[in-house]
N, C-alpha and C positions, 0 to 999 in steps of 0.2 A: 504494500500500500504506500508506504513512505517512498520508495522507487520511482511508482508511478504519478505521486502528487510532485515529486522532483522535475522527471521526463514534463509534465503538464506546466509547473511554474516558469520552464525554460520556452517553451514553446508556444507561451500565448500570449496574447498580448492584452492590457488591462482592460478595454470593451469585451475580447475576448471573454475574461473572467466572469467579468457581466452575465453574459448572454450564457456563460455555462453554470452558472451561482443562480441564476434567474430565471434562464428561459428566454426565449428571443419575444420583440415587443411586440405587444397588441398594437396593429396597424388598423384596424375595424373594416369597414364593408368600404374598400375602392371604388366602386362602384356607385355605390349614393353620393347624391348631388353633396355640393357645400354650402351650407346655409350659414350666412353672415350675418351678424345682429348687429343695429349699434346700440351699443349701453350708452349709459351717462358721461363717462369720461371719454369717448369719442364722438360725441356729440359737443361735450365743450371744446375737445382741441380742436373739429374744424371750427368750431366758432372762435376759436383763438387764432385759428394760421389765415382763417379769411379777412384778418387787418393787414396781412402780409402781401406785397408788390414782389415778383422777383424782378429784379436789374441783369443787366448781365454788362459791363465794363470793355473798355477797346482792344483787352488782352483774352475777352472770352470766360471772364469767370464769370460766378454766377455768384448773390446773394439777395438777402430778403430785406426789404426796406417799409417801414411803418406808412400805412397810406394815410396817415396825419402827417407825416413829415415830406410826403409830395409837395411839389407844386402843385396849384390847384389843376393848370393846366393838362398835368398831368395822371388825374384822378379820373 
């Protein structure tokens, strides 16, 4: 027994251990659709990222700018 828990500790690798301590994971039915809820807190972060503008700069970056701090022009 101790032989082969040796031969075993050399040849697997730590998920390995996992999935042989465990059992490999419940993946459920592939098959059924995916159904996306919003809760509460993705409900407020779009309403928090919709005060956001993205810019994007003469070098091609990108960032997010407050549409209170636009020019009006540009709102």
């Amino acid at each position: 027994m101790a032989i082969a828990l040796g031969v075993l500790r050399q040849h697997l690798h730590p998920s390995s251990w996992a999935r042989f301590l465990f059992g490999p994971a419940s993946r459920g039915d592939y098959a059924a659709p995916v159904v996306h809820t919003h809760d509460d807190f993705e409900q407020a972060s779009e309403t928090d990222l919709a005060g956001f503008e993205v810019e994007t700069d003469a070098h091609g970056h990108r960032y997010a700018v407050r549409r209170e701090d636009l020019p009006k022009e540009q709102v």
